[in-house]
GUTISE-349237 format. One record per residue: residue in one letter; y, z, x of N, C-alpha, C, O in turn. Coordinates in steps of 0.1 Angstrom, whole numbers, plus 5000, padded with zeros to 4 digits. Layout:
BEGIN
aYZXYZXYZXYZX/...
! end
This chain:
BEGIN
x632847397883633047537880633847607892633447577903/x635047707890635547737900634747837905633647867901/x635447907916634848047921634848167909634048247905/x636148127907636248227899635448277884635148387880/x635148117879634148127869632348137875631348157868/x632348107885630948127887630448267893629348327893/x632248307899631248477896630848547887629848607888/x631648537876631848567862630648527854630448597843/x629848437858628648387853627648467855626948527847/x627748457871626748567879626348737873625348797870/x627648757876628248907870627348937863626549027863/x627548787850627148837836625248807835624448867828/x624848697844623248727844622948857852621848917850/x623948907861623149047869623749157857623949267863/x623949157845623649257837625149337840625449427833/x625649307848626949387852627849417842628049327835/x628749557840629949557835631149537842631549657844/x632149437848632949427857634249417848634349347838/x635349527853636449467845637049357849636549297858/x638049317843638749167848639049167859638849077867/x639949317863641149337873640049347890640549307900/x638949387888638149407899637549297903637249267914/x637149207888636549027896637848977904637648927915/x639148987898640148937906640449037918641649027921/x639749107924639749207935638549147944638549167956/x637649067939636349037944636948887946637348877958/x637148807940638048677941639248667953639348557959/x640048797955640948827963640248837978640948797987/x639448867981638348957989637448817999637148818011/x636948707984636748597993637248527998636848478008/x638448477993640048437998640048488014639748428023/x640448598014640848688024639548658036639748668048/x638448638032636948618040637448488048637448478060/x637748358037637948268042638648228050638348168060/x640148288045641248328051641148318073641448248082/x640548458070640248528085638948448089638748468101/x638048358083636848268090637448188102637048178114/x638948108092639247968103639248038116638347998124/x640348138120640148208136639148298137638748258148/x638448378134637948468137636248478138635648568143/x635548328129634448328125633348448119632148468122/x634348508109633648628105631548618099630548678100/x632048508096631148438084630048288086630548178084/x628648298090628848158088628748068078628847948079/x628648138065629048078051630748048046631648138044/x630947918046632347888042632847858032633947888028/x631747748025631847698011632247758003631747868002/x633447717992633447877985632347907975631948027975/x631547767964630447847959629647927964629348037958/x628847887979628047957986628348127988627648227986/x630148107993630548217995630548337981630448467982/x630548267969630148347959628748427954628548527948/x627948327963626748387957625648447969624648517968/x626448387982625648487996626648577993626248637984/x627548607996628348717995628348857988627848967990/x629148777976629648867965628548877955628748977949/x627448817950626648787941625148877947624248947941/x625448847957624348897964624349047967623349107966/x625649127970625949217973625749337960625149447960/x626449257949626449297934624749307927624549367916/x624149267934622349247929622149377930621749427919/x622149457940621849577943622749707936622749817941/x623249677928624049817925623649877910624149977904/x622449747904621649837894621149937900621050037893/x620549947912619450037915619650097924618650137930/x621150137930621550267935622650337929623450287920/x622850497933623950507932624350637940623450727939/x625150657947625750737959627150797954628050747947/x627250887959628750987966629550937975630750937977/x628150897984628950897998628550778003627350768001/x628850648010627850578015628350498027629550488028/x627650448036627950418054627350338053626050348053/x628350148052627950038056627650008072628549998080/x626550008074626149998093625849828096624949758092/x627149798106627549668107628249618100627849498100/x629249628092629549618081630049468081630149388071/x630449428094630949288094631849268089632849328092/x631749148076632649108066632949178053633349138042/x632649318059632649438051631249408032631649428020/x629949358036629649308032627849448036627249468047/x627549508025628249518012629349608011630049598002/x629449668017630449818016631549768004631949817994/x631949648009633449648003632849607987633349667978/x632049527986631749517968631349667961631649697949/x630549757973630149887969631049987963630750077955/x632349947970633750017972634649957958635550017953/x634249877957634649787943633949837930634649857920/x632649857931631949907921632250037921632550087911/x632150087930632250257924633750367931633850457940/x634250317926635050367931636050517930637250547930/x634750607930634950737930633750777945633550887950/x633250667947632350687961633250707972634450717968/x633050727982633750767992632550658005631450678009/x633350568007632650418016633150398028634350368030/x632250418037632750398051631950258054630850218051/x633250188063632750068067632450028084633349948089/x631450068091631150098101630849988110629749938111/x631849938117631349818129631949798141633149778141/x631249808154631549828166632349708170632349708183/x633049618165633149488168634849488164635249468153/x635649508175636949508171637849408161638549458152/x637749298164638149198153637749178139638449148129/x636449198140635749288123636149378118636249388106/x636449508129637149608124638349628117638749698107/x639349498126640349498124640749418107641549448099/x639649298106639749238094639349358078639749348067/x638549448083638049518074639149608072639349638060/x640149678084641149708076641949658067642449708056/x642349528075643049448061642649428048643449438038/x641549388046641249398038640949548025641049538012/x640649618029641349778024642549778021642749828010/x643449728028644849708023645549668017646649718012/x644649508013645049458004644649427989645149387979/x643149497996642349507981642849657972642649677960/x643649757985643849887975642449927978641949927967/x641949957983640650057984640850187988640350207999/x641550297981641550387986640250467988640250547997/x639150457983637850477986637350527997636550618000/x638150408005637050308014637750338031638950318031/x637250368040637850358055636750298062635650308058/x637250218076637050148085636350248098636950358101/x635450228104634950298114634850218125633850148126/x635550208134635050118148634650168157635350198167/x632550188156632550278168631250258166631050238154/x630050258177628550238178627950328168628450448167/x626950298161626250348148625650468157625550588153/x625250438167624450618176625250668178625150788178/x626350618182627650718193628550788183629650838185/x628050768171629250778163629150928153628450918142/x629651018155629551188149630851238138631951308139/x629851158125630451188114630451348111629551408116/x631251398104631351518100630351558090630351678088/x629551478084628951498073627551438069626851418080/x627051408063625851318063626051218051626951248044/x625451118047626051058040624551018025623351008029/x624751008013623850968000623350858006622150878008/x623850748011623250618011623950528029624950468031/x622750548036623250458051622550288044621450288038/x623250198046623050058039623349968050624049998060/x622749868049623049768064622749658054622349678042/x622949538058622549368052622149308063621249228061/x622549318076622149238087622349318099622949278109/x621749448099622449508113621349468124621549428136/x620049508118618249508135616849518121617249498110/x616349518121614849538118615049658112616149698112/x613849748106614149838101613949938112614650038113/x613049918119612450038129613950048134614550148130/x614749948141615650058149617050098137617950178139/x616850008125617750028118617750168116618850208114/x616550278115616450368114616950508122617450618119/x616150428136615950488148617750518152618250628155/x618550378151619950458154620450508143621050608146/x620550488129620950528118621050588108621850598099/x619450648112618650738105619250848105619650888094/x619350908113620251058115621951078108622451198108/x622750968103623350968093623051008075623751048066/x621250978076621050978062621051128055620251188061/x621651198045621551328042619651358038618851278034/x619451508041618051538033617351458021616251398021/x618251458012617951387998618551217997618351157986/x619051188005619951078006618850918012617850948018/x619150798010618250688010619250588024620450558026/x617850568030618550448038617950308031616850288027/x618950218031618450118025619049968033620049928039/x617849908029617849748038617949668032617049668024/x618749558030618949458027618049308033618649238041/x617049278030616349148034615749048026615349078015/x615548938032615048818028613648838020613348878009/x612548758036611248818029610748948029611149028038/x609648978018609249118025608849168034607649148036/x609549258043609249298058608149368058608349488056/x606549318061605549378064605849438077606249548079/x605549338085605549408101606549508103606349598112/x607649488096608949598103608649748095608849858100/x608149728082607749858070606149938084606150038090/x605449848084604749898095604649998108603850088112/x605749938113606749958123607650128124607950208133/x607650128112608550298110608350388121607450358129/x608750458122608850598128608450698119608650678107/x607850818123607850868112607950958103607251018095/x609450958107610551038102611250968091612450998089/x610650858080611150788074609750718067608750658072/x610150728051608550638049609650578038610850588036/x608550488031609250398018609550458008608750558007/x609950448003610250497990610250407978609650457968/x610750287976611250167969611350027975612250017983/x610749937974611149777972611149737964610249747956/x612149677961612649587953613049477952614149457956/x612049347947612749227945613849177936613649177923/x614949127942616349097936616248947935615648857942/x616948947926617348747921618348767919618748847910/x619448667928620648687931620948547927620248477933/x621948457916622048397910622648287917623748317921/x622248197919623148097926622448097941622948017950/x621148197945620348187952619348157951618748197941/x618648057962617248007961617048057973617147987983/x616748187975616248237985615248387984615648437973/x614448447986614148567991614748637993615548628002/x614648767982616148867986615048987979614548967967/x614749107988614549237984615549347989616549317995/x615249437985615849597985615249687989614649757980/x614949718004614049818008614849968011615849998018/x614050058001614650218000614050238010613250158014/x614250378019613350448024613850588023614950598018/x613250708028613550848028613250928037612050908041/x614151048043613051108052611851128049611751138036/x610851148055609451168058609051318046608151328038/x610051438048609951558044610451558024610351648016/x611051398024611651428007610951397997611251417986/
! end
């Protein structure tokens, strides 16, 4: 099965409606991942099925159960999720946030070539960094734990708006851990197709919503 058909599988067990022109935007996207791996080691997933289903499959699991205006990938890395998020909704407005110049720099290209007018590149520390606005949804996949994922990030999230984590198993100790300017709101276990792994969706909210 190629890549191309095995996202298309996925797509279709995660309940998704994808048009054509956007799987070949998502197809384009891991290309471009692979692409920038050989120098740059963005990634340490190379394979391309793997790359279909930690990646792109994985990223896609989560977009039954949000939906945003505004949203700020923190660490964004391999622009991962931002850039699928940026793909799905593309009347959102997606900032792709990572202090890491060569990431940054891949994440623009990639905007470039995917056409994301959506979507901009932020290269600058998640605390040091004074957006003009506050944002629906602060989202991370691999940035710290939740406590500090909060603690620097939290102050991005709007009144009504969700910070949300991306993890393996379910994080007892780190849900524990909060501050308490932030409680749960939602977990959610996800089954990401072409994964044999542990994969939830932890919501949280300010304390006051």
């Amino acid at each position: 099965m190629s890549p191309a058909e095995q996202l298309a599988e996925g797509i279709a067990e995660l309940g998704l409606q994808v048009p054509a022109a956007t799987q070949a935007k998502f197809a384009a996207y891991l290309e471009l991942i692979a692409k920038w791996n050989r120098v740059h080691n963005l990634t340490a997933v190379r394979e391309g099925a793997k790359m279909v289903s930690v990646h792109a499959l994985d990223s896609l699991a989560i977009v039954p159960h949000l939906q945003a205006g505004s949203v700020v990938d923190v660490g964004s890395g391999a622009g991962l999720p931002g850039i699928p998020l940026a793909l799905m909704w593309p009347q959102s407005r997606v900032v792709l946030l990572d202090s890491n110049h060569k990431k940054a720099a891949f994440l623009r290209q990639a905007v470039i070539e995917l056409g994301l007018a959506n979507a901009e590149v932020v290269c600058e520390r998640v605390e040091l960094w004074r957006p003009p606005a506050r944002f629906d949804l602060v989202i991370s996949r691999a940035f710290s734990d939740l406590p500090e994922f909060v603690k620097l990030a939290g102050g991005h999230c709007a009144a009504a708006g969700r910070v949300a984590a991306m993890k393996g198993v379910y994080p007892d100790e780190e849900l524990a851990q909060l501050p308490g300017t932030f409680r749960l709101d939602r977990a959610l276990s996800l089954t990401v197709p072409g994964l044999r792994a542990e994969r939830h969706l932890i919501l949280l909210c300010p304390a006051g919503a």
